[in-house]
N, C-alpha and C positions, 0 to 999 in steps of 0.2 A: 504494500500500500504506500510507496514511496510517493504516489502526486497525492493522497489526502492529507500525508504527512505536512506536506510544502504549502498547503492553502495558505492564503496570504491574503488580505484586506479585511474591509468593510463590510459587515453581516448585522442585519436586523433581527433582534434574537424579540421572540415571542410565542405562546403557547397554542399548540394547535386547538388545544379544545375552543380558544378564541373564535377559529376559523371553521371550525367541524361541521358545524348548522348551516355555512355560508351556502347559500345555491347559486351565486353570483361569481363569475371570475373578478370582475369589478370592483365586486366586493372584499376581496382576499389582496386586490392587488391595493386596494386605497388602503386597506388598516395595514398594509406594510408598509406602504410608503406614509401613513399616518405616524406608527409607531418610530418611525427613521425622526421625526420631526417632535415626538412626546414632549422632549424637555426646553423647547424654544417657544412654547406657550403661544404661540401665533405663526402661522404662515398665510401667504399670499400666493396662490399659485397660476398660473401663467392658463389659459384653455391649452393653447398648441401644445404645453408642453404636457399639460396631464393626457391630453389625445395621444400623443408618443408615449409617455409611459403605458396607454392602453392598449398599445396599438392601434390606432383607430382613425391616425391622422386622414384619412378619406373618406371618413366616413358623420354622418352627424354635423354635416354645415350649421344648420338651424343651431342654435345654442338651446331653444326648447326641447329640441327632440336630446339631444345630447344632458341635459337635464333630466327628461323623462325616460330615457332609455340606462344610462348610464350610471348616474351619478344617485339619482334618486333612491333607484334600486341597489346600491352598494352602500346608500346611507341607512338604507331599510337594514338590510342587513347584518353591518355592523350593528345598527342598534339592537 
């Protein structure tokens, strides 16, 4: 196991049972990238850039549907 040995950076550590009910990818991928940001008490994030982190940048023009498709249903989730 010499490459697990070698792993090297930044990892977002968090419990799966968090994620376990999640039916959403959306939703698994915001409370990661939530928890990356826990102790900075506020972020501002960018649309384009959360569409890239969803992959999605093609997808969801509308900023409603992108809301209602998206974002809505990962905040369902998480909670």
């Amino acid at each position: 196991m010499p490459y697990l040995s070698k792993l090297e950076g930044t990892f977002t550590k968090y419990e799966l049972k968090h994620i376990g009910n999640m039916s959403s990818i959306y939703g698994i991928r915001f409370y990661e990238l939530l928890m990356q940001w826990k102790t900075a008490g506020k972020r501002e994030i960018e649309i384009n850039w959360l569409k890239k982190q969803f992959q999605i940048e093609d997808k969801y023009a509308a900023i409603k549907d992108l809301k209602k498709y998206v974002i809505d249903p990962a905040i369902k989730d998480i909670n």
